[in-house]
N, C-alpha and C positions, 0 to 999 in steps of 0.2 A: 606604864602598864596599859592604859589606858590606848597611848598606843600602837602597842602590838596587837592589842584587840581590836582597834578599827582596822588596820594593815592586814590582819588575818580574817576579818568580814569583807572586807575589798575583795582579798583575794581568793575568796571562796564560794563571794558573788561571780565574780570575773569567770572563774572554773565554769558555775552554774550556768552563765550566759552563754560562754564558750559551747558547753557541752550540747545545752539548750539549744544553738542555733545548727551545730552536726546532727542533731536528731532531727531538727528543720529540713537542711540539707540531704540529710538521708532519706529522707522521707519522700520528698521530692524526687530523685534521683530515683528512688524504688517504683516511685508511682510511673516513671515517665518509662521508665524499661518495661512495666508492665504493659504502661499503655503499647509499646512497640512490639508484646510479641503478642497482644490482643489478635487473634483470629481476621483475615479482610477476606474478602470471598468477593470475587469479581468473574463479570464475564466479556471472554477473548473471543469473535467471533472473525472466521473467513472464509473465501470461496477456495476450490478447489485452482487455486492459481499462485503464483511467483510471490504476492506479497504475504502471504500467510507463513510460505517455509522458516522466517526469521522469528514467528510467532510458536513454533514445532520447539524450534533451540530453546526457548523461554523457557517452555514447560519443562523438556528435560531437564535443564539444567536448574528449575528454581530461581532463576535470575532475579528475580521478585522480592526474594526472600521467603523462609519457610513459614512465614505467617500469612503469606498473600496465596490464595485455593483460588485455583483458574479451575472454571468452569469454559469447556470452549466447544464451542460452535459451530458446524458448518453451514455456510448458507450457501445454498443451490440453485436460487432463482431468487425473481423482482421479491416477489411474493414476502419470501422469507427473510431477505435482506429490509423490507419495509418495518417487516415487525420488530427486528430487534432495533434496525436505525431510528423508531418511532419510540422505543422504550426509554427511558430514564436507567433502567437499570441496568443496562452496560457499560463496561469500561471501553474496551477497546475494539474497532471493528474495520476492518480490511478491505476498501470499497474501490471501485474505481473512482477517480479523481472529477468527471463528468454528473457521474448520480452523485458525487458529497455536493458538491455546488447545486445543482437543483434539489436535491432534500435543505438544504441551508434557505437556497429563496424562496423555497414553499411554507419555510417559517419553521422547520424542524431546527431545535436548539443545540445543533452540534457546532464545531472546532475542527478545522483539520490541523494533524500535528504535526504529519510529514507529507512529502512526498516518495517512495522505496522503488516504483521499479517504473522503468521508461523506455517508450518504445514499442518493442516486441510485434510491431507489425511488419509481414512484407510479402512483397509478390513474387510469385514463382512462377513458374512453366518448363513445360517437357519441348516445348516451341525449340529448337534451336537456332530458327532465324528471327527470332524475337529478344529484341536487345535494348529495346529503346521503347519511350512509351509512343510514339506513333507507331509502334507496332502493332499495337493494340487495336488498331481502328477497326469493325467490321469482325471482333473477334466477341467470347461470349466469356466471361471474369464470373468468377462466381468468388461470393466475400460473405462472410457470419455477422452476423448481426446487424436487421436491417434498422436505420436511420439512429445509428449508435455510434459511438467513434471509427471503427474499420471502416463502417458504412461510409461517414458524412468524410471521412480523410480522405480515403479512397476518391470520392468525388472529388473532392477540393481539387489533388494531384492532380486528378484527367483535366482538372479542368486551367490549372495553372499550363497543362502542356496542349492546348489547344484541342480536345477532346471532349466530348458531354455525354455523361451519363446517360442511357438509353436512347441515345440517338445515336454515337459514334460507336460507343461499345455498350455491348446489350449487358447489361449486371442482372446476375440468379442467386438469391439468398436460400441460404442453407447453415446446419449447424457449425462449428467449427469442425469435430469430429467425421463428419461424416464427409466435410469437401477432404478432409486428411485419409480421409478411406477412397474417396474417389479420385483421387489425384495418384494414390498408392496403385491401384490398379490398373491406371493408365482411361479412365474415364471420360475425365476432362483434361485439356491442356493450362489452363488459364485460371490462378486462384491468389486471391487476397487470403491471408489467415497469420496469427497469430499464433507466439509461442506456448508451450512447447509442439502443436501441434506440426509447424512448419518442419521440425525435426523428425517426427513421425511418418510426413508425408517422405521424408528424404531417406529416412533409412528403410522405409518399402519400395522405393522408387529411384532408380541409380541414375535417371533421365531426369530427375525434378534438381532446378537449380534456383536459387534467391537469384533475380535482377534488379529489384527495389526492395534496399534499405530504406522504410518509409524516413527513419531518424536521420538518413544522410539527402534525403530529397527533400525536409522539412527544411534544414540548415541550410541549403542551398538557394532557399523559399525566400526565408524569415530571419535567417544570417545564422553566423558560427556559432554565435554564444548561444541559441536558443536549444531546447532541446523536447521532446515530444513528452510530458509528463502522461503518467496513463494509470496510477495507482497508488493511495499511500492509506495514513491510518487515520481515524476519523474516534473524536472522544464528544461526549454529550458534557455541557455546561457546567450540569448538576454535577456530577460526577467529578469535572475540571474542581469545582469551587470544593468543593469537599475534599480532594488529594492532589491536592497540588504537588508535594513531593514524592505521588508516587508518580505519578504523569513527568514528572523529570527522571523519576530514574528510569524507566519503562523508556523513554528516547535513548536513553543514552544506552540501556541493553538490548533494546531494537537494533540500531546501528551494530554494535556487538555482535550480534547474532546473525546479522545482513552479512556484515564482513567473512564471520566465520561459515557461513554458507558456500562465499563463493570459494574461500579457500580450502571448504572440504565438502568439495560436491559429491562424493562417493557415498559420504556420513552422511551429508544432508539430504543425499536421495534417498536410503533406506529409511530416512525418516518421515518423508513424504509417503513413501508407499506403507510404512506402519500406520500415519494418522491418517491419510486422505484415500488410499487403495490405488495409487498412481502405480504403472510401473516404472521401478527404480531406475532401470538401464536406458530408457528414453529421461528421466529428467537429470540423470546424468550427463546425458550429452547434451544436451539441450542447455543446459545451465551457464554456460559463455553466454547465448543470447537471449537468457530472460529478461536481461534487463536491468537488474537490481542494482541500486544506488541510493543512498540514504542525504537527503536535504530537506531537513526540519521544514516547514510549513514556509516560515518568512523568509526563508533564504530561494526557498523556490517560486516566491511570487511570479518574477519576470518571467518564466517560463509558464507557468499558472496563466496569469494574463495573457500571455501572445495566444494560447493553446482556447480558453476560455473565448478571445475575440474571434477567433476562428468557427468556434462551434456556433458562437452565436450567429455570426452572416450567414452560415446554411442553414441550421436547424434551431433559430431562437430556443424553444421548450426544452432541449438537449440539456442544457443547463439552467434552468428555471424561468427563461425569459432576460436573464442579466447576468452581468458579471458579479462576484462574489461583493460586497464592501470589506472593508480592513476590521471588522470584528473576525472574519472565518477563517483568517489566521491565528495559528499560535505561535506566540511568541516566546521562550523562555525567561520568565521576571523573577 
């Protein structure tokens, strides 16, 4: 008798324990789903340019998940890109690859995560005996943005093809926009600019033709493997250190969204002109040479590096004085 009654206390402890440790188990499990549909509220910020469109898919699509609230941003100038790049409280922010590296060695505490879009520079003219860069010599180049990458590249070239800035060929700085209105009308012959505008000029102007792929006269420079990095995404420390799995998945639906861009440029152009006021049928066609391509921060280093040592021999300040060190990469751990 005796027992069946310790046999039957065993086993009604054993139950008790059992049940005890599923209500443990439960418990947990409920807390941690709660934790995951907790509310995140973060802010996406970009310019009116190529690497923000894979930032547009995001939102649509919730890529995020429906508990991550993007707040997103447009930044229009130095001005406005300082203030959110100087904040803590953004997540993600869309910069050229040039100013991440000099906000990094001014001591600002960001990460870059990728690199997305490459290139996108080139030279044109209505010249038709212009084919070559000695043809350039004694002609007048107008390029956007002065002592910035078009700017300091643009030299570089003349100057790897025996040509010097303002002595050989006279250089006149102006906006991007507005060389693409004046090349459109037959104004000027001779213009450095960047996408999409080089597209712009082309469908006003049946005379303007690319002669320089800066990205095929770089490799020609610097060798095959290099390639002109010119944009990607930029996350502050704080932010890294606190979501680390959202910062993994946000790469890998970047990419996502990079890819499904180029393969549905029609889509992803009405969606540029809904968020940004772009017109859709120029960044449709435009969309083969914007450039976009997706390599996480560390895989883009060598390109990083050759592109960074380059800025530095013309314009040290361009990027802060130095090249980046191995913290202002991310790497995925």
């Amino acid at each position: 008798m005796k027992n069946k009654i310790a046999l039957l206390l065993i086993a009604v402890l054993s139950i008790t324990m059992l049940f005890g440790c599923n209500q443990s188990e439960n418990k947990e499990t409920k807390v941690s789903a709660e934790k995951q549909k907790e509310e995140i509220k973060i802010v996406m910020s970009g310019p009116k340019a190529p690497p923000t469109i894979p930032l547009l898919r995001m939102m649509e699509t919730n890529a995020l998940g429906e508990n991550v609230k993007i707040d997103f941003k447009i930044w229009n100038g130095v001005e406005e890109l300082l203030t959110i790049a100087t904040s803590s409280d953004y997540g993600f922010l869309a910069i050229p690859v040039n100013t991440a590296a000099k906000l990094y060695n001014k001591g600002v505490d960001i990460k870059l995560t990728n690199v997305d879009t490459w290139g996108v520079m080139y030279l044109s003219t209505t010249d038709s005996n212009c084919n070559e860069w000695k043809d350039l010599k004694g002609k007048k180049l107008y390029i956007p943005f002065k002592s910035a990458p078009p700017d300091i590249i643009t030299q570089y070239l003349l100057k790897e093809h025996g040509l010097e800035a303002g002595k050989d060929v006279e250089i006149i700085y102006s906006t991007p926009s507005e060389i693409a209105q004046m090349v459109k009308v037959g104004q000027i012959q001779y213009a450095m600019n960047i996408e999409p505008f080089i597209t712009a000029s082309k469908m006003g102007n049946e005379k303007v033709r690319v002669i320089f792929d800066y990205m095929d006269e770089w490799k020609k420079i610097k060798g095959m493997e290099y390639d002109i990095p010119n944009a990607g995404i930029v996350t502050n420390n704080k932010f890294l250190s606190e979501n680390k799995e959202l910062v993994q998945l946000f790469e890998k639906e970047y990419e996502k969204a990079l890819q499904w861009t180029l393969e549905n440029p029609k889509e992803s152009a009405q969606l540029v002109e809904k968020y940004l006021g772009l017109n859709k049928g120029l960044i449709e066609k435009s969309m083969p040479t914007l450039g976009l391509k997706y390599k996480q921060a560390n895989e883009a280093k060598k390109d990083l590096e050759k592109y960074y040592e380059t800025l530095l021999n013309f314009k040290a300040d361009s990027i802060g004085g130095k090249t980046p060190d191995e913290n202002y990469y991310y790497e995925e751990k």
